[in-house]
DRENMAR-987752 format. One record per residue (C-alpha): z, y, x; residue in one letter. Coordinates in nm, 3 decimals, decimal comma. Example, Ala and Ser with C-alpha at 12.3 -4.5 7.8 and 13.67 -1.06 7.14 Angstrom:
BEGIN
+---------+---------+---------+---------+
!       w !       v !       u ! residuo !
+---------+---------+---------+---------+
!   0,780 !  -0,450 !   1,230 !       a !
!   0,714 !  -0,106 !   1,367 !       s !
+---------+---------+---------+---------+
This chain:
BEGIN
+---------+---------+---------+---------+
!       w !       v !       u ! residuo !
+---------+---------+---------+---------+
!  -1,118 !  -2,642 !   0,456 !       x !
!  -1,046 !  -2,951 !   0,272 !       x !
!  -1,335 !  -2,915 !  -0,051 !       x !
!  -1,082 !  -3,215 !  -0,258 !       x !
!  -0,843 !  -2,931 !  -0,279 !       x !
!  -1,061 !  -2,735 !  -0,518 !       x !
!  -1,097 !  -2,897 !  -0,875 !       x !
!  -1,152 !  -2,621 !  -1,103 !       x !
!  -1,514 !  -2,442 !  -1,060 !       x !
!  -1,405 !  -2,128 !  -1,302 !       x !
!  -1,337 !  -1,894 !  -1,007 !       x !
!  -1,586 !  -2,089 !  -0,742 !       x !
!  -1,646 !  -2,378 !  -0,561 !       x !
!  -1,628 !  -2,507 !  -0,169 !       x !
!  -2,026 !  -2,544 !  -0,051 !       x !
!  -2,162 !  -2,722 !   0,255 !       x !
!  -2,544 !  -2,651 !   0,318 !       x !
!  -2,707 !  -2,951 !   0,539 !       x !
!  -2,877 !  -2,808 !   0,802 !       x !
!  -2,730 !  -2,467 !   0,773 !       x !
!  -2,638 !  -2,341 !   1,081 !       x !
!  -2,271 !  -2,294 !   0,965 !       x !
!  -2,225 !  -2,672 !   0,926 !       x !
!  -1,851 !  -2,657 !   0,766 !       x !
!  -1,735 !  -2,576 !   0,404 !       x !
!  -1,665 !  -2,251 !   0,243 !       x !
!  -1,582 !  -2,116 !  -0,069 !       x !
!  -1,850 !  -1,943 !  -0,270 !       x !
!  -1,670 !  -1,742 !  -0,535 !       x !
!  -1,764 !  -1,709 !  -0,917 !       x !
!  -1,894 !  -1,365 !  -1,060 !       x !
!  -1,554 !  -1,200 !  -1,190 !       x !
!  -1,525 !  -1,295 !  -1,557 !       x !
!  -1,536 !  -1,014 !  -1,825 !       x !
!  -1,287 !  -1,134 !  -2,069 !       x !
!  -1,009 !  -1,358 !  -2,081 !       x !
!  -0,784 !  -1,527 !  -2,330 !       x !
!  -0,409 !  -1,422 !  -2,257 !       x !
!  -0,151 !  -1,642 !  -2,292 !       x !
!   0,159 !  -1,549 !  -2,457 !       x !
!   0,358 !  -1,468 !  -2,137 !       x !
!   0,077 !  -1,334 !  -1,938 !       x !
!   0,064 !  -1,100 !  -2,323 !       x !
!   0,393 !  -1,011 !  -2,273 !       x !
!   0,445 !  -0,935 !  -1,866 !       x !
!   0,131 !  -0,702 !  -1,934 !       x !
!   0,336 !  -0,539 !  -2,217 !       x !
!   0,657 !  -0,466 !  -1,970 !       x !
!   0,443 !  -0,364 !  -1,675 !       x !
!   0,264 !  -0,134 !  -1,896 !       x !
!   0,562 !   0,042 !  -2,022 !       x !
!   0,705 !   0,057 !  -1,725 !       x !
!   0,416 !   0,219 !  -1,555 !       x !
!   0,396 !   0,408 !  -1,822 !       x !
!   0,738 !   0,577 !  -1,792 !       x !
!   0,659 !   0,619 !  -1,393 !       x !
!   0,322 !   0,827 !  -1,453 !       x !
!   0,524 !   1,023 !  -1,662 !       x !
!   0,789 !   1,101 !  -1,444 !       x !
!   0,532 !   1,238 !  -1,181 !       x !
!   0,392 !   1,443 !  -1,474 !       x !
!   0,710 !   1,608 !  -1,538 !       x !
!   0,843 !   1,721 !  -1,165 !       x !
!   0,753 !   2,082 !  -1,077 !       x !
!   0,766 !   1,934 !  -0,748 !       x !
!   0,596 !   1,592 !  -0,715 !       x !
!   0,560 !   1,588 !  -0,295 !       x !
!   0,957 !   1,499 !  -0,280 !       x !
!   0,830 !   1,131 !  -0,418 !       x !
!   0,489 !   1,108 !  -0,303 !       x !
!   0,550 !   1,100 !   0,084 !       x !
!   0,839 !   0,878 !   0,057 !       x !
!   0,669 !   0,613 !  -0,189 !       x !
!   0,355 !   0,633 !   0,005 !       x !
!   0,558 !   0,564 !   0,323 !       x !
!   0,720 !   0,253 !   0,159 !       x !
!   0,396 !   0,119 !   0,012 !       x !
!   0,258 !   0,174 !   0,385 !       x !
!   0,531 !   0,004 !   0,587 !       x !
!   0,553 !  -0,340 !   0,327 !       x !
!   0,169 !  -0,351 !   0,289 !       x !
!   0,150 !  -0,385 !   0,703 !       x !
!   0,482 !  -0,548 !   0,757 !       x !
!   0,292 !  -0,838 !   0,508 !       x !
!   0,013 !  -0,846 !   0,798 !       x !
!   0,304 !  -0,880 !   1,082 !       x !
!   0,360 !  -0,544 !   1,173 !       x !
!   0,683 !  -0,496 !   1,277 !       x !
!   0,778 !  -0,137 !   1,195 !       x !
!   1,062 !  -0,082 !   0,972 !       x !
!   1,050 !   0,246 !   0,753 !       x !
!   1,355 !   0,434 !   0,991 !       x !
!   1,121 !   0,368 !   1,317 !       x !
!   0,821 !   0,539 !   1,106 !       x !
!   1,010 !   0,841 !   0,940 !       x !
!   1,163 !   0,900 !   1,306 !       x !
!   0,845 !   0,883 !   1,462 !       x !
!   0,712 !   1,118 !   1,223 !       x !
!   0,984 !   1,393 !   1,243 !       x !
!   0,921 !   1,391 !   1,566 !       x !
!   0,652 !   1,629 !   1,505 !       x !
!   0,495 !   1,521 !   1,882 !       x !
!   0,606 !   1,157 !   1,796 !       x !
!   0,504 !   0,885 !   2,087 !       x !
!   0,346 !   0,606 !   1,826 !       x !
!   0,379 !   0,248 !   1,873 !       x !
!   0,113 !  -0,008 !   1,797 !       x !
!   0,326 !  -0,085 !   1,485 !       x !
!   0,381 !   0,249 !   1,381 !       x !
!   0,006 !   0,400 !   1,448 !       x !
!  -0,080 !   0,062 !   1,202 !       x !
!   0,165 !   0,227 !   0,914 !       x !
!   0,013 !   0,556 !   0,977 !       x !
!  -0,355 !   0,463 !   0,973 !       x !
!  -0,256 !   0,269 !   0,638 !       x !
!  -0,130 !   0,670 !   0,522 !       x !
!  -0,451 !   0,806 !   0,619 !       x !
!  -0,699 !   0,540 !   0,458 !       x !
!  -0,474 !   0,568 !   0,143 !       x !
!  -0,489 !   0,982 !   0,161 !       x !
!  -0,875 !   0,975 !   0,260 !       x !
!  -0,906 !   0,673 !  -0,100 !       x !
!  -0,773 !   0,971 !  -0,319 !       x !
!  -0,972 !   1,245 !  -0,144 !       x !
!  -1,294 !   1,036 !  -0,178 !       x !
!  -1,215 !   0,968 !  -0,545 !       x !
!  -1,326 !   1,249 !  -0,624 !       x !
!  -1,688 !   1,204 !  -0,524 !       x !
!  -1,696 !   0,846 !  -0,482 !       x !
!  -1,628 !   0,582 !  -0,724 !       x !
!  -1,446 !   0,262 !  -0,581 !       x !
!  -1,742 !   0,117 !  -0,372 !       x !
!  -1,854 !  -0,058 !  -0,074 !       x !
!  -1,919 !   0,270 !   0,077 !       x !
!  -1,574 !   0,375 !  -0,042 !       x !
!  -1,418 !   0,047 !   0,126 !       x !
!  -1,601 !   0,060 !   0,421 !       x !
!  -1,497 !   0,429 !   0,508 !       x !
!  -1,099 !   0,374 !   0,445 !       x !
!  -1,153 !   0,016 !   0,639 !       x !
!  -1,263 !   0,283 !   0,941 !       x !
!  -0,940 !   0,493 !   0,933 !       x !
!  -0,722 !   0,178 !   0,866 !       x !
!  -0,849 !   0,009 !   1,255 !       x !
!  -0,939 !   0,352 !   1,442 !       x !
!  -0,754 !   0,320 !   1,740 !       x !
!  -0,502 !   0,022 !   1,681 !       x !
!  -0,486 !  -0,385 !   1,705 !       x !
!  -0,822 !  -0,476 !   1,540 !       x !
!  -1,053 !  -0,182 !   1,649 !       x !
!  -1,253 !  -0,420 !   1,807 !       x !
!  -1,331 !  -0,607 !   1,498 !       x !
!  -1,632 !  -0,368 !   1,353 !       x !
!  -1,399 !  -0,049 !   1,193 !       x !
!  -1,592 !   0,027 !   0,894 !       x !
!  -1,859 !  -0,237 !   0,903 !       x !
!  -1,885 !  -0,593 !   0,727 !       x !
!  -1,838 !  -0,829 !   0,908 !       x !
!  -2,131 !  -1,035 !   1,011 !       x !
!  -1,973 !  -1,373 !   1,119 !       x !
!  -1,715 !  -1,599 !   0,946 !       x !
!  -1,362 !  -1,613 !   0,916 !       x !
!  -1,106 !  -1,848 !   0,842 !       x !
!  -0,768 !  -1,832 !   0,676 !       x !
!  -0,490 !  -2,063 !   0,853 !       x !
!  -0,271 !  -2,093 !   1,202 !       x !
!  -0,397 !  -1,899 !   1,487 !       x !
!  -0,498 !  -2,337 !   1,604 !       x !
!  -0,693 !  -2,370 !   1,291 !       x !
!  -1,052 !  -2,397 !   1,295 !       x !
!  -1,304 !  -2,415 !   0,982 !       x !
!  -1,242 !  -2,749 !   0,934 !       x !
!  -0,856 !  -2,731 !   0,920 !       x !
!  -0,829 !  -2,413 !   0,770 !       x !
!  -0,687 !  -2,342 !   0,419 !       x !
!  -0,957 !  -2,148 !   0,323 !       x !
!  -1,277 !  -2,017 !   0,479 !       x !
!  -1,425 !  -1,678 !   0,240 !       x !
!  -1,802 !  -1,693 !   0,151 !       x !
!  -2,048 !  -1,668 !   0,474 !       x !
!  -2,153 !  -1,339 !   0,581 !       x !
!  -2,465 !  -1,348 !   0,444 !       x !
!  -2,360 !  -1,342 !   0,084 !       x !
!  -2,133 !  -1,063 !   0,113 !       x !
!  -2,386 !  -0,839 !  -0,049 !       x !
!  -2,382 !  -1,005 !  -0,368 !       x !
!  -2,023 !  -1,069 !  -0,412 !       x !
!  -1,962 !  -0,705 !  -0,347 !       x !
!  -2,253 !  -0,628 !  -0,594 !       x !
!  -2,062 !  -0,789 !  -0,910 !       x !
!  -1,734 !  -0,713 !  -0,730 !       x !
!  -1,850 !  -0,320 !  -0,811 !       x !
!  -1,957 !  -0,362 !  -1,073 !       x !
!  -1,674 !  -0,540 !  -1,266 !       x !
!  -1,427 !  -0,291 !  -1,109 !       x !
!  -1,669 !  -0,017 !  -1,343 !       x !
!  -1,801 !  -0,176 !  -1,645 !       x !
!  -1,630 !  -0,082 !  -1,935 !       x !
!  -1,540 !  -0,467 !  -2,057 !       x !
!  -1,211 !  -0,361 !  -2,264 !       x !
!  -1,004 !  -0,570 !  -2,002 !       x !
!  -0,653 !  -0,389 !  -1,984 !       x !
!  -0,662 !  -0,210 !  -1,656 !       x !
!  -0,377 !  -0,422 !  -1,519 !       x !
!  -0,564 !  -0,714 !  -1,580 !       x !
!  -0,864 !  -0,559 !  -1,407 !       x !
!  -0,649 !  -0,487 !  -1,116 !       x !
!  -0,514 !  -0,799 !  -1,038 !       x !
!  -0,881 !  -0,978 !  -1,091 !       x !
!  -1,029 !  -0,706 !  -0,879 !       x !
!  -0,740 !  -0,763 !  -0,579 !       x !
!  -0,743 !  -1,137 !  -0,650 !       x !
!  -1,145 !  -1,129 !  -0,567 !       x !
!  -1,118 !  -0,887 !  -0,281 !       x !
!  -0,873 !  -1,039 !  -0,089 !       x !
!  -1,147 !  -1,404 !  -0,174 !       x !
!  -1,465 !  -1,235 !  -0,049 !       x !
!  -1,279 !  -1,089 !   0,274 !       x !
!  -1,542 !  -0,882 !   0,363 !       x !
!  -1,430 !  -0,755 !   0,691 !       x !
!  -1,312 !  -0,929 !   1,021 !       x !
!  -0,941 !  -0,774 !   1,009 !       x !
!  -0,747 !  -0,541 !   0,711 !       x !
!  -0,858 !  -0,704 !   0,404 !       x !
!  -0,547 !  -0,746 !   0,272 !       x !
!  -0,426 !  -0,392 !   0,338 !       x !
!  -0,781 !  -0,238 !   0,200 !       x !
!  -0,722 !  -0,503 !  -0,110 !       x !
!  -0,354 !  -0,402 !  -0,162 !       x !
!  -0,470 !  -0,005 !  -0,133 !       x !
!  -0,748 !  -0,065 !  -0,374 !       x !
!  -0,428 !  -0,128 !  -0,647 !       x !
!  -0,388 !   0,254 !  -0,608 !       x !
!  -0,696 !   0,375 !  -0,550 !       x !
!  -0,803 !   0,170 !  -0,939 !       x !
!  -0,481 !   0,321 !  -1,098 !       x !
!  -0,580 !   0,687 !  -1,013 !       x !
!  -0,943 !   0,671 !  -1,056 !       x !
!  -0,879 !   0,513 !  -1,390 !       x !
!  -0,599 !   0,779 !  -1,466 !       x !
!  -0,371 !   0,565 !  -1,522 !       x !
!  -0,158 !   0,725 !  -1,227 !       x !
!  -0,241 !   1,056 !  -1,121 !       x !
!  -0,015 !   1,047 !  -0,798 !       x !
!   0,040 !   0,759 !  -0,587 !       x !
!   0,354 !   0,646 !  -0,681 !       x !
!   0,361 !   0,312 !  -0,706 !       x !
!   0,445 !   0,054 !  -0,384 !       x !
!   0,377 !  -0,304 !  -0,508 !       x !
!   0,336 !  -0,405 !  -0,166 !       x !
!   0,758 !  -0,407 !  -0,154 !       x !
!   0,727 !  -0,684 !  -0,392 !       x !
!   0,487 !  -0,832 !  -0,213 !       x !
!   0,679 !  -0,829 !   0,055 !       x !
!   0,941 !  -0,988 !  -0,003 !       x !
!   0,799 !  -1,288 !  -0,174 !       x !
!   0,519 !  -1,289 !   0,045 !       x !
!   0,465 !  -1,682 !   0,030 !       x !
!   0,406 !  -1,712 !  -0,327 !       x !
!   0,184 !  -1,415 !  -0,299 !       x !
!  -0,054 !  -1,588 !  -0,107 !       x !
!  -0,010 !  -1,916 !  -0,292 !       x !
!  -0,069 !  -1,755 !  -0,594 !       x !
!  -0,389 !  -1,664 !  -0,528 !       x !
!  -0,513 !  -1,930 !  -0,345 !       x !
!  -0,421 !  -2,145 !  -0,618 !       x !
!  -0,661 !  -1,955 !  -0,871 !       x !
!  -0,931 !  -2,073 !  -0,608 !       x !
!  -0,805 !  -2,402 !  -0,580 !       x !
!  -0,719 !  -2,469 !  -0,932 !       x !
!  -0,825 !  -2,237 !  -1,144 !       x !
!  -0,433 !  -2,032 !  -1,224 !       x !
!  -0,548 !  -1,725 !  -1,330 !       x !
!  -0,246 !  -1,657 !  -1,544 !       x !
!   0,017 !  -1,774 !  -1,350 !       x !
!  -0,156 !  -1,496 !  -1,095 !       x !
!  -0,175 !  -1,237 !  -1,282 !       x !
!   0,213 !  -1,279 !  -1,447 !       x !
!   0,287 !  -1,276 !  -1,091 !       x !
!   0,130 !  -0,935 !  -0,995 !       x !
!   0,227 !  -0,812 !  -1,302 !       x !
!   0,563 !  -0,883 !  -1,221 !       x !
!   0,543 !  -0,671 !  -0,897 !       x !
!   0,357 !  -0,390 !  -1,136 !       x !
!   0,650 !  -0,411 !  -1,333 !       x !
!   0,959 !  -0,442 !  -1,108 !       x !
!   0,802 !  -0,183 !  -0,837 !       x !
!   0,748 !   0,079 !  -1,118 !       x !
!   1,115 !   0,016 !  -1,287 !       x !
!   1,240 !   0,078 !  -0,903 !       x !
!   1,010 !   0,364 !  -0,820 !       x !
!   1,172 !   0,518 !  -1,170 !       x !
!   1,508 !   0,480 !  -1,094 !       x !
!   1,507 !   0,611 !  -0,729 !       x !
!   1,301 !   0,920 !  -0,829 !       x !
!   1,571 !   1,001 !  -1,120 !       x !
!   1,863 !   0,976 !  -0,834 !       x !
!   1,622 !   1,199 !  -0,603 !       x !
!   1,592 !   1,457 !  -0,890 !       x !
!   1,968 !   1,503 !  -0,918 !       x !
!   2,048 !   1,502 !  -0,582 !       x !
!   1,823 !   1,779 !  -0,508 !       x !
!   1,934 !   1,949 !  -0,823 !       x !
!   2,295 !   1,919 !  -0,673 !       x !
!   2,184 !   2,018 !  -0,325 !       x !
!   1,994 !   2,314 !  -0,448 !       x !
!   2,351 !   2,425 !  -0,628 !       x !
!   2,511 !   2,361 !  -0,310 !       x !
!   2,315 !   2,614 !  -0,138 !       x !
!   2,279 !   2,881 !  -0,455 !       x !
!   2,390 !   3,229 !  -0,302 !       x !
!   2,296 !   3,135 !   0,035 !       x !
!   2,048 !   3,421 !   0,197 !       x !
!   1,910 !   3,187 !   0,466 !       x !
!   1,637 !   2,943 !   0,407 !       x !
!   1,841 !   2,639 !   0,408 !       x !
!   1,676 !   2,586 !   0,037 !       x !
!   1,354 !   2,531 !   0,268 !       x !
!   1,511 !   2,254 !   0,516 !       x !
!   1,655 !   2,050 !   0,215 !       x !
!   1,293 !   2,061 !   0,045 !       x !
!   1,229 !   1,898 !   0,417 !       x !
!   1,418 !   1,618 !   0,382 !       x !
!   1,314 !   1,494 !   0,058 !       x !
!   0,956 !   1,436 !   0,223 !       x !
!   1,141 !   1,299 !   0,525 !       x !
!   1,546 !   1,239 !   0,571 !       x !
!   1,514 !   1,255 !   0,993 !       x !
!   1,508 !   1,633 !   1,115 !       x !
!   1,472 !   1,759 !   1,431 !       x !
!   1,509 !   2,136 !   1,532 !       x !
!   1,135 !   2,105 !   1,615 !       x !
!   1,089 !   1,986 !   1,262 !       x !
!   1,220 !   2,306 !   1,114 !       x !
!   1,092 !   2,546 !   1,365 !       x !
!   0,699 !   2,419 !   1,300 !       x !
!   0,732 !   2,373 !   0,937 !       x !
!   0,914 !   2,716 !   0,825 !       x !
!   0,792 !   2,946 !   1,129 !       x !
!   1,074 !   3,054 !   1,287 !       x !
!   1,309 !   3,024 !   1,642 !       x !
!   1,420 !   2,756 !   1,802 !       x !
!   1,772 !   2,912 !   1,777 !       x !
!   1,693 !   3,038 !   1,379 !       x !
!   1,603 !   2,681 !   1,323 !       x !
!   1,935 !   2,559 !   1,492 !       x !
!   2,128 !   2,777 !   1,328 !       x !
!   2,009 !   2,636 !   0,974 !       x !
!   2,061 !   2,259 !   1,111 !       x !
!   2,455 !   2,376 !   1,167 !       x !
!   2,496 !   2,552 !   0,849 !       x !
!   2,365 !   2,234 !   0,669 !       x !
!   2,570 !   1,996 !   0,865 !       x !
!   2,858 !   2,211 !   0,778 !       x !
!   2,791 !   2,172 !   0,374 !       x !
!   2,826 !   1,746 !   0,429 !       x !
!   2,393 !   1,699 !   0,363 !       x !
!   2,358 !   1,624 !   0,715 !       x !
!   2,459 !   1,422 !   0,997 !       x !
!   2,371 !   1,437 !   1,378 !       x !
!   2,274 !   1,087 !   1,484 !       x !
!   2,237 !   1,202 !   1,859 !       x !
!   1,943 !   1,101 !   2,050 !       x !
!   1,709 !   0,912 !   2,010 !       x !
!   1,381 !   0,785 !   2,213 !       x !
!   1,308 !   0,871 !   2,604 !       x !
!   1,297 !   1,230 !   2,554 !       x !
!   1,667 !   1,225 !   2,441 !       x !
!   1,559 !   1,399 !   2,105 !       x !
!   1,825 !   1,470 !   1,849 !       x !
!   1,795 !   1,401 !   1,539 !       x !
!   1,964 !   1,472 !   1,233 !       x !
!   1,944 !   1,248 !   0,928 !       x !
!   2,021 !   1,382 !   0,571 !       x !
!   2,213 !   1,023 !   0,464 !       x !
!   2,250 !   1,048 !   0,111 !       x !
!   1,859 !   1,080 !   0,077 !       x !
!   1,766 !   0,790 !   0,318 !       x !
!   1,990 !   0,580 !   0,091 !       x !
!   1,791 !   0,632 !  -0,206 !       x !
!   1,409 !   0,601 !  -0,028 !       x !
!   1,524 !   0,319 !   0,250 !       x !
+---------+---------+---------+---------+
């Protein structure tokens, strides 16, 4: 790590002990500050991200049935959160692996799942845990338990350094090497206790310092920057803001993935705080404006499918209800979830096929499985 890089001290500072027996530099961050002076356009991308999120919370407030965006959004926030780390499942290969009910998981895939477990076990703990180091340490165990990175202390801090660069880099070359294992402790201390101190911040601003300083302590050997990016969430409902996980800024980060991580090394570097924070703002808003408008087409195509199927006696009212938490069917699928035949449930799959919702896409995998995809719906949530 090159310490001429780093010529604003507001947010830390690159530190080489003589003698210490990690004889490279590192940078030791600054205690989180507890007020800042907005500019005008860091003022006004907090106003649109606010409304928007605002209209998104209350869209989740209004559904009778709130599961038909949940899974999907949690599924997208999943797949671009670990696709950012290099994972290479796309969200088809993880809704067909899931509707396969016995579903043969890749590496890839068990990664996006873990990430839907940690974010599921976040809420669950919520409610007896505030965001902690406890709290981080025990969705950091789901996120590695049996995948790439299981050997890199599941749950535990790590106790040796780490370096951000090329797989060649060492300390010396790297871009940037988090604080040393030893100070962990402290950094997690203020960490905490800025995420919980009530310092009139605006809770977006909050969130982006508290990812922005996450993501700099790096705490763990492997997943930081899925635990960081889950933490978004995990603020947003403990602070009521959101009271279902609905929003998947992780698409946004996605896709401009480069000036994510340029944007916040350049508030260690130099000290551009606001230009971070417009940035994840802009994610806040553009992800919750997008989350919005695909939940409004989901409503009225489940309205219209529901019409469809008025009159009907069977439960093909069930199977659609399916499909809005996952487009890929199989008769397996329908048979587990509503308790009936195999023939009863392949009876249903016809009688929807016949009505235009689905579509048998033949089959798929080793087993030869067949699937059936509902096409409309995939169009909205892919």
């Amino acid at each position: 790590m090159d310490p001429a890089r780093f010529v604003a001290p507001e947010f830390g500072r690159p530190v080489k002990k003589p003698g210490d027996k990690w004889a490279f530099w590192y940078f030791e961050p600054a205690d989180l500050p507890r007020y800042l002076d907005l500019s005008l356009d860091t003022v006004l991308a907090l106003s649109r991200a606010d409304a928007a999120l605002g209209r998104l919370s209350g869209v989740g407030r209004l559904l009778s049935n709130p599961g038909i965006l949940v899974q999907p959004y949690q599924r997208r926030e999943a797949v671009a959160s670990s696709r950012i780390e290099g994972t290479e499942a796309s969200l088809s290969d993880v809704l067909q692996a899931e509707a396969a009910v016995e579903p043969t998981e890749s590496d890839d895939i068990a990664e996006v799942f873990n990430y839907q477990r940690a974010l599921n076990e976040g809420i669950r703990l919520l409610e007896s845990l505030p965001i902690s180091t406890r709290l981080i340490r025990e969705i950091h165990a789901i996120l590695l338990s049996g995948v790439r990175g299981q050997e890199k202390r599941p749950g535990e801090l790590r106790t040796s350094p780490v370096w951000i660069g090329s797989p060649t880099d060492s300390p010396d070359t790297a871009v940037f090497v988090p604080p040393l294992p030893e100070l962990l402790g402290d950094h997690l201390k203020d960490w905490e206790n800025f995420v919980h101190e009530d310092d009139k911040l605006p809770i977006l601003i909050k969130c982006a310092l508290m990812h922005y300083q996450f993501e700099t302590i790096h705490p763990f050997l492997d997943g930081n920057g899925r635990i960081g990016r889950l933490l978004i969430t995990l603020l947003l409902i403990e602070k009521k803001v959101l009271e279902l996980p609905l929003l998947y800024v992780s698409a946004y980060m996605e896709t401009n993935r480069q000036e994510y991580y340029d944007r916040l090394q350049a508030v260690r570097e130099r000290g551009e705080v606001q230009e971070w924070i417009q940035f994840f703002l802009t994610a806040v808003y553009r992800q919750a404006t997008d989350a919005e408008e695909r939940a409004g087409r989901l409503v009225e195509l489940r309205e219209s499918y529901r019409s469809m199927l008025a009159g009907t006696k069977s439960r093909a009212v069930e199977v659609v209800d399916l499909l809005f938490s996952n487009p890929f069917v199989t008769v397996k699928r329908v048979e587990t979830n509503l308790g009936i035949t195999n023939q009863g449930a392949r009876n249903l799959l016809t009688s929807i096929e016949e009505k235009g919702i689905l579509r048998k896409i033949g089959s798929v995998g080793r087993g030869g499985r067949i699937f059936w995809l509902a096409e409309d719906i995939y169009q909205i949530v892919g």
